[in-house]
C-alpha positions, 0 to 999 in steps of 0.5 A: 835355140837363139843364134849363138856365136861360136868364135874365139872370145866364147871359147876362151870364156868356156875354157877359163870358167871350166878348165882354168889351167888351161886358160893361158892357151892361145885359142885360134880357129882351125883353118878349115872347119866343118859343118857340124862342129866348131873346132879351135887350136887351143895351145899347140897340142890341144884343140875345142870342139863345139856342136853347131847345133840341136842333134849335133850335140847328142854326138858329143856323149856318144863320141865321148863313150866309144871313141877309147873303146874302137883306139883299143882296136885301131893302129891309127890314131882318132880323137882322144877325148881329154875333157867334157866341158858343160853348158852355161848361158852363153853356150847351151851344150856340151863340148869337148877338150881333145888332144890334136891330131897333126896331119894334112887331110887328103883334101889338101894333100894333092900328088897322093898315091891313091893306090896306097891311099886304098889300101890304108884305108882298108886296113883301117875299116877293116880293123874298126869292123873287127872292134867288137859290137857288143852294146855299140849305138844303132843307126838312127837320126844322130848317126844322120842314118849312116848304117841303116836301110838305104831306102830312108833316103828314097824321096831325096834320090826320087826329088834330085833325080827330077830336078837333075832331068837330062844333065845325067843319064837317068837310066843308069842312075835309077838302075844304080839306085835300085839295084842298091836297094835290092842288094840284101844285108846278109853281113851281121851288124859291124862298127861304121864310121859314117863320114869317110870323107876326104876331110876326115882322113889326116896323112904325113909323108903320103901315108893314111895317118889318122881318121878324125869326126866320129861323130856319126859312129853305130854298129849297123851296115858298114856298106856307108863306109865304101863311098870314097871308092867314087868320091876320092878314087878312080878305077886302078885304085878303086879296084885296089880298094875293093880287093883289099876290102874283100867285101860281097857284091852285094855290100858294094852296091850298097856302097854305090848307093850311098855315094849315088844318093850323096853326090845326087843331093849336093851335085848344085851345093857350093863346098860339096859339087865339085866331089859331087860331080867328080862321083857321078863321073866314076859311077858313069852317071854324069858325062866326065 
């Protein structure tokens, strides 16, 4: 697809050519955006969501089909859907109207009890695990995998394991990785998120208040959804995290190696290494 320019002026198009009445919103980037949408305020109470490319917008109808489906089921609040906008020339997918969420992600939120943290995040997946999945979308390349087999991700590990040579203890890291895979899925398909990611979880007043971008949402092995015990939690509160979970051995490892396989492969990127590096600390894999 031609490089299109996802700014301000191209939302304010869209908006007034499909939704006219909300045309008189001011329309204004969030401040700190993801990868694989565009998202802009529009007004104080309403946001934009755009895919920033091919795959990413086959997300928007899947988003758009089970998002009020899992709210029935959660107490916290997730994205609410208020309009499908349609493409034209100057934009080629779809794109959504939502109602905002307001919430500081635990990103930007510093000095927070990660030991209560842990326990809100647990009542949360483990409420969405309880939604029934009758019908619910399988793993696969628009759920960037999240829920299925871990072994999709063998060439990643075995190429960031050899370009990371003795900067980590390989021996460990390979006996985490197999040991991941070994571990059996003997739990029945259940609802994952798919990014539980510090940009995607809002707090107010230090407290888990909304979950956001479920983009990557499928009923498949939920083992996906563990990985902020490394990426976010050290050992007091990952250990809280993993008793209020109440999850077998064996999904653990497999949630080790979900976190092992994403802090290995964006361990030298710009925006993720330092969350990386901070994971392959927790899994002793890498000197603190």
């Amino acid at each position: 697809m031609p490089d299109v320019v996802i700014d301000e002026t191209l939302v304010r198009h869209l908006v007034r050519s499909q939704f006219p009445g909300w045309s008189v919103l001011p329309v204004r980037p969030v401040e700190i955006d993801g990868w694989d949408n565009r998202t802009f305020h529009l007004g104080p109470d309403l946001s934009v969501r755009l895919p920033s490319g091919p795959g990413y917008d086959l997300q928007v109808r899947k988003e758009l089909d089970w998002l009020p489906l899992l709210q029935a089921g959660l107490s916290l609040p997730i994205p609410e859907v208020l309009a499908l906008g349609q493409p034209n020339d100057l934009y080629p997918f779809e794109w959504t109207v939502r109602r905002w969420i307001s919430g500081t992600p635990v990103r930007d939120a510093p000095g927070l009890d990660r030991a209560v943290l842990a326990e809100d995040l647990a009542r949360f997946l483990l409420e969405l695990r309880l939604v029934s999945v009758e019908k619910g979308p399988e793993p696969g390349e628009y759920s960037q995998h999240r829920g299925g087999p871990l072994s999709h991700w063998q060439k990643d590990v075995d190429r960031a394991l050899a370009q990371l040579g003795s900067s980590i203890n390989q021996d460990r890291a390979s006996g985490l990785w197999l040991d991941a895979l070994a571990a059996a899925e003997d739990e029945p398909p259940r609802w994952l998120h798919g990014d539980i990611a510090t940009g995607n979880l809002l707090t107010t007043h230090g407290r888990l208040s909304a979950v956001i971008d479920f983009g990557c949402i499928a009923v498949g092995d939920p083992a996906c959804d563990l990985v902020p015990a490394w990426t976010y939690f050290t050992k007091p509160s990952r250990d809280r995290f993993e008793n209020s979970m109440q999850v077998t051995q064996a999904e653990w490892a497999r949630g080790i190696g979900w976190a092992l396989w994403k802090a290995l492969v964006t361990v030298d990127d710009v925006q993720e290494g330092s969350m990386s590096r901070f994971c392959l600390e927790q899994l002793r894999v890498a000197d603190s």
